[in-house]
C-alpha positions as CSV (number, residue, x, y, z in Angstrom):
1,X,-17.7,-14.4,1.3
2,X,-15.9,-12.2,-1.3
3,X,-18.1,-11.7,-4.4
4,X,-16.0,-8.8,-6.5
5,X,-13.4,-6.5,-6.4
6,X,-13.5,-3.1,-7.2
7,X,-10.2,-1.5,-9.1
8,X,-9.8,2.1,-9.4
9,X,-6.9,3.8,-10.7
10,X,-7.1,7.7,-10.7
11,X,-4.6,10.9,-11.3
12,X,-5.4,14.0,-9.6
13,X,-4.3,17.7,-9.4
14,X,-0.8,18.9,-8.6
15,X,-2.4,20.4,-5.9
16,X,-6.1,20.6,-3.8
17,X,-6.6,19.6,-0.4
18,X,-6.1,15.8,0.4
19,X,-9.4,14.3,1.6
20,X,-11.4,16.4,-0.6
21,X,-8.8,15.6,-3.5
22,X,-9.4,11.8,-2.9
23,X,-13.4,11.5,-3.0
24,X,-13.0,13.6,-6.0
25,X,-11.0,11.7,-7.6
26,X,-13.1,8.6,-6.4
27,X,-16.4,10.1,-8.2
28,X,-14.8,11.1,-10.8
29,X,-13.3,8.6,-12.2
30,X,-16.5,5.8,-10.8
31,X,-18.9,8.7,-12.9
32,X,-16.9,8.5,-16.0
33,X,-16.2,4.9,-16.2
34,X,-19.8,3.8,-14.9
35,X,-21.2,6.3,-18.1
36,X,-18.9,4.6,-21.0
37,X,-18.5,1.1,-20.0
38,X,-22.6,0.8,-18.5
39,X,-21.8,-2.3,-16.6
40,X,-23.9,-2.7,-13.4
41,X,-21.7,-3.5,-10.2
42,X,-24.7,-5.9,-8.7
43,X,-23.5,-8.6,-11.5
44,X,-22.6,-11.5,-9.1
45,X,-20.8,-13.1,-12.4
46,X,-18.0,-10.4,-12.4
47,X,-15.2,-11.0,-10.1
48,X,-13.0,-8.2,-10.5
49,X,-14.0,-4.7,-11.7
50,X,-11.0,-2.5,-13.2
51,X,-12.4,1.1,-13.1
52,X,-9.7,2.8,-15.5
53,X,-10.7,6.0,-17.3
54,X,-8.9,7.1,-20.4
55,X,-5.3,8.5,-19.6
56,X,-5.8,8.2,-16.1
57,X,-2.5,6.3,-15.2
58,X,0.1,7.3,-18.2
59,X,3.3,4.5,-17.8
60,X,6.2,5.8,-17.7
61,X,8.7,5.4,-20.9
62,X,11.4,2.9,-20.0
63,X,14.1,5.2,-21.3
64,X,12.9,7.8,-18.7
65,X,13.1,5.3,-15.4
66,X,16.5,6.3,-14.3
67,X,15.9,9.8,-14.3
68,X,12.6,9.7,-12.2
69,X,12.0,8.3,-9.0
70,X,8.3,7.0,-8.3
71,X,7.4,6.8,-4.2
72,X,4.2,5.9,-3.4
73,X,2.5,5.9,0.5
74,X,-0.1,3.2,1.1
75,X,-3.1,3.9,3.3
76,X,-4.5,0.5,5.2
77,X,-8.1,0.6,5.2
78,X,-10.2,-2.5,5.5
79,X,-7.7,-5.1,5.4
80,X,-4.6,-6.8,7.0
81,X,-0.7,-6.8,5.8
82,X,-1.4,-9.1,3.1
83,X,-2.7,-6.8,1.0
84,X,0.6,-4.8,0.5
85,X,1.7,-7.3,-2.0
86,X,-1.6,-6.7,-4.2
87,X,-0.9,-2.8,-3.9
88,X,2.7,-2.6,-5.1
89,X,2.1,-5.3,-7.8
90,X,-0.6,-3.2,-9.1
91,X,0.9,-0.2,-8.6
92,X,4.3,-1.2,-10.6
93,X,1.7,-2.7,-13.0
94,X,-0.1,0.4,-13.8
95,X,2.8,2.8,-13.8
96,X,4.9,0.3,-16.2
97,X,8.0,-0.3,-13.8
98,X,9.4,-2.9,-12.0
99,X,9.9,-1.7,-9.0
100,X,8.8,1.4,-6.7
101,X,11.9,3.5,-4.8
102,X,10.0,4.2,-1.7
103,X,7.0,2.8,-0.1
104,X,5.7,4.6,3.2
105,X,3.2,2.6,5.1
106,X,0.1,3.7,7.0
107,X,-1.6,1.0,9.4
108,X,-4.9,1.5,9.4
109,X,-6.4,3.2,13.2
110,X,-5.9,1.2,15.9
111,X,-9.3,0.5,17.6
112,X,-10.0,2.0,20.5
113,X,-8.5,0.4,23.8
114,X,-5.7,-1.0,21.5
115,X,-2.3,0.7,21.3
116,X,-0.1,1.7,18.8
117,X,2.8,-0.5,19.3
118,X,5.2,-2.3,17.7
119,X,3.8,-5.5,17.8
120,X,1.0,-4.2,15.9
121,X,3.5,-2.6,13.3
122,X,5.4,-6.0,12.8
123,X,3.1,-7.5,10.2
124,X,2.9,-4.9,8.1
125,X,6.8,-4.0,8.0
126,X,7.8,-7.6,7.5
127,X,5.7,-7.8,4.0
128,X,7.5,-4.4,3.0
129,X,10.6,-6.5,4.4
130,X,9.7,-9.6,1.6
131,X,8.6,-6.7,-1.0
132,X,12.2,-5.2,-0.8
133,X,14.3,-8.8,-0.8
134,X,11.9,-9.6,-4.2
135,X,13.8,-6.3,-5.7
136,X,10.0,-4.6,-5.9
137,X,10.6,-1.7,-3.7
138,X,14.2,0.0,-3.4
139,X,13.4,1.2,0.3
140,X,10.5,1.4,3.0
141,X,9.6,4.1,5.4
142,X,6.7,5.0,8.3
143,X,4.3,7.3,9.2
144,X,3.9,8.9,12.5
145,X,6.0,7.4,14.7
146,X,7.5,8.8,17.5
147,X,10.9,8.7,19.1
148,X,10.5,5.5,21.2
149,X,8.3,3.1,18.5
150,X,10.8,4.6,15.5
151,X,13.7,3.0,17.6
152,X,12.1,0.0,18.4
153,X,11.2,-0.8,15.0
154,X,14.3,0.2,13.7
155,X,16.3,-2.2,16.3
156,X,13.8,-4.8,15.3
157,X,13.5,-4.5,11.3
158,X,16.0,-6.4,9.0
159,X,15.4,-4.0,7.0
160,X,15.6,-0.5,8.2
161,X,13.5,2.6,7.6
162,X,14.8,4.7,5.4
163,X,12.4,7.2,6.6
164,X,9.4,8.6,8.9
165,X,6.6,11.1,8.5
166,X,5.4,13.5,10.9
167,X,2.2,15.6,10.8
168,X,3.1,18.7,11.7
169,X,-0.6,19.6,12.5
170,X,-0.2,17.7,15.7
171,X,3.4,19.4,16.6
172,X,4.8,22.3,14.9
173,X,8.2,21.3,15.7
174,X,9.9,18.3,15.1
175,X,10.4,16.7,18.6
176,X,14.3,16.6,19.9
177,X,14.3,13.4,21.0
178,X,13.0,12.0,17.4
179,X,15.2,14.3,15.0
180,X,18.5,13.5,17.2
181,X,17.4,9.6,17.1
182,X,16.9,10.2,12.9
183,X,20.0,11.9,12.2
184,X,21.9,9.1,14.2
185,X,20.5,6.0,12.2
186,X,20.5,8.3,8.5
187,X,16.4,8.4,8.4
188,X,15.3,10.8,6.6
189,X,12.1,13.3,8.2
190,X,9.4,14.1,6.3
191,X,6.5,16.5,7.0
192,X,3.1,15.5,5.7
193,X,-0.6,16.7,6.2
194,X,-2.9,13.7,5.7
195,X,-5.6,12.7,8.3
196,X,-5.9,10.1,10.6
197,X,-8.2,8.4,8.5
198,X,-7.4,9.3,4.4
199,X,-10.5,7.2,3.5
200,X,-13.1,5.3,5.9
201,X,-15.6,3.1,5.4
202,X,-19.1,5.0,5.5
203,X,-17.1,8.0,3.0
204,X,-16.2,5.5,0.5
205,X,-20.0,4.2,0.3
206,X,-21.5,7.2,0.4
207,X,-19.4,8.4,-2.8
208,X,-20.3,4.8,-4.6
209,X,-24.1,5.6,-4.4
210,X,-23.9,8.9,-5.3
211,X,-21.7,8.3,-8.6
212,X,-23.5,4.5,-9.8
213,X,-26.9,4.3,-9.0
214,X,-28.6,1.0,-7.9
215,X,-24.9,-0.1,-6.6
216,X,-25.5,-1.8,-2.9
217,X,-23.0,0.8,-2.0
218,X,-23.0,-0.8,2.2
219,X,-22.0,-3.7,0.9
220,X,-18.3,-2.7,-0.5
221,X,-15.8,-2.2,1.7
222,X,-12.3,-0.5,0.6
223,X,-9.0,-2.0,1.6
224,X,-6.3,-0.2,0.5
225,X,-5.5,3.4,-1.4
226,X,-2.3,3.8,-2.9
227,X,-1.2,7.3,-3.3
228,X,1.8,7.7,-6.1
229,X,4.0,9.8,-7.4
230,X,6.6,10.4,-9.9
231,X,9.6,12.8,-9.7
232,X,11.7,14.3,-12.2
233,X,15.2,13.5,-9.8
234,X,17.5,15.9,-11.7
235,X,14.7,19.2,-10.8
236,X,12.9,18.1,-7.8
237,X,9.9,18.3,-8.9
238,X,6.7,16.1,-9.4
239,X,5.7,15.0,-13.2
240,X,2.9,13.6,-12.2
241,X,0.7,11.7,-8.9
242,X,-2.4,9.4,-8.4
243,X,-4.4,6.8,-6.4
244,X,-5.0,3.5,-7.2
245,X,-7.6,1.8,-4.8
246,X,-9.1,-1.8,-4.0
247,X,-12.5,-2.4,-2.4
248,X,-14.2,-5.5,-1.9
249,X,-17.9,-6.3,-2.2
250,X,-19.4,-8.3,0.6
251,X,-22.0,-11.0,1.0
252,X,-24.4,-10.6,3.9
């Protein structure tokens, strides 16, 4: 049974190294919040907890929207596809738009004897499928596919990816077979450096209980972290970038 859900909404540094970068921002912004606002997060009466810290999301001027473009990639944690919805409303709702230009999805790890596959990709692309028909995201992209899955899903989506991340850690080179395949159907390659696993379980507890005392940290859970950020289209270069993050609290 759901008792509470836990907000955060955090900026970070134009640069810093990504898991380190995220449970600092985490602390950070639990710390702050936890010292000015005092409230306790064992109070079964709350149901939702918005942990905002001054300035920590700035909207973005409505006169400003058409020169910027605001992408976003949303790590899967603890829940299931229906959660996408919550993220990009919340997201658009914090930043002060209406829509985001590119989502990039991130399943959350496949447990161990199950495969990556498309069937278990399906769910996910067809909410960023409904997100796009609603006008709420301009286009939708994945994360580490390969050559074979990237087709499939593409023959499969109604609406295409736009584009695909690859971690370079695991191949230097872009594979052949994949950047032929991309530059056939126009999707775009990106490189990226996250981890497997941007923010588990047991690290998002253990940063709970050391920034709120008294919290029950083992019995939150996160479900989704939202990474934004927003570009200046005319230079290329990025005006500012955040998380915002849901975790749930848990009855045992």
């Amino acid at each position: 049974m759901e008792r509470c859900t836990l907000l955060l909404e955090m900026t970070m540094s134009l640069n810093g190294q990504t898991l380190g970068q995220v449970r600092d921002c985490i602390q950070k912004t639990l710390t702050e919040w936890s010292s000015k606002v005092g409230q306790d997060l064992n109070q079964e009466i709350l149901e939702v907890l918005e942990c905002t810290v001054a300035q920590a999301i700035e909207k973005i001027n409505p006169e400003e929207r058409d020169e910027l473009k605001v992408s976003a990639k949303l790590f899967i944690v603890g829940s299931n596809s229906s959660s996408i919805r919550d993220a990009v409303d919340l997201a658009c709702s914090a930043l002060g738009v209406a829509q985001l230009d590119s989502v990039i999805i991130a399943p959350p790890p496949v447990e161990d004897g199950t495969s990556f596959s498309l069937e278990y990709l399906q769910p996910y692309w067809q909410e960023l499928e409904n997100l796009v028909q609603n006008n709420k995201i301009v286009a939708i992209g994945t994360s580490d596919l390969d050559k074979t899955l990237l087709e499939q899903l593409y023959l499969w989506a109604q609406v295409k990816p736009s584009s695909n991340q690859v971690n370079l850690a695991s191949c230097c080179v872009m594979p052949p077979d994949l950047t032929a395949f991309a530059k056939q159907f126009d999707i775009q390659l990106l490189t990226h450096n996250d981890p497997k696993e941007l923010l588990c379980e047991a690290s998002f507890q253990e940063v709970l209980q050391e920034s709120i005392q008294d919290t029950k940290a083992h019995e939150w859970i996160p479900l989704w972290l939202l990474r934004y950020s927003v570009i200046v289209k005319s230079r290329g270069i990025i005006k500012s970038k955040g998380y915002i993050m849901q975790a749930k609290r848990n009855s045992f």
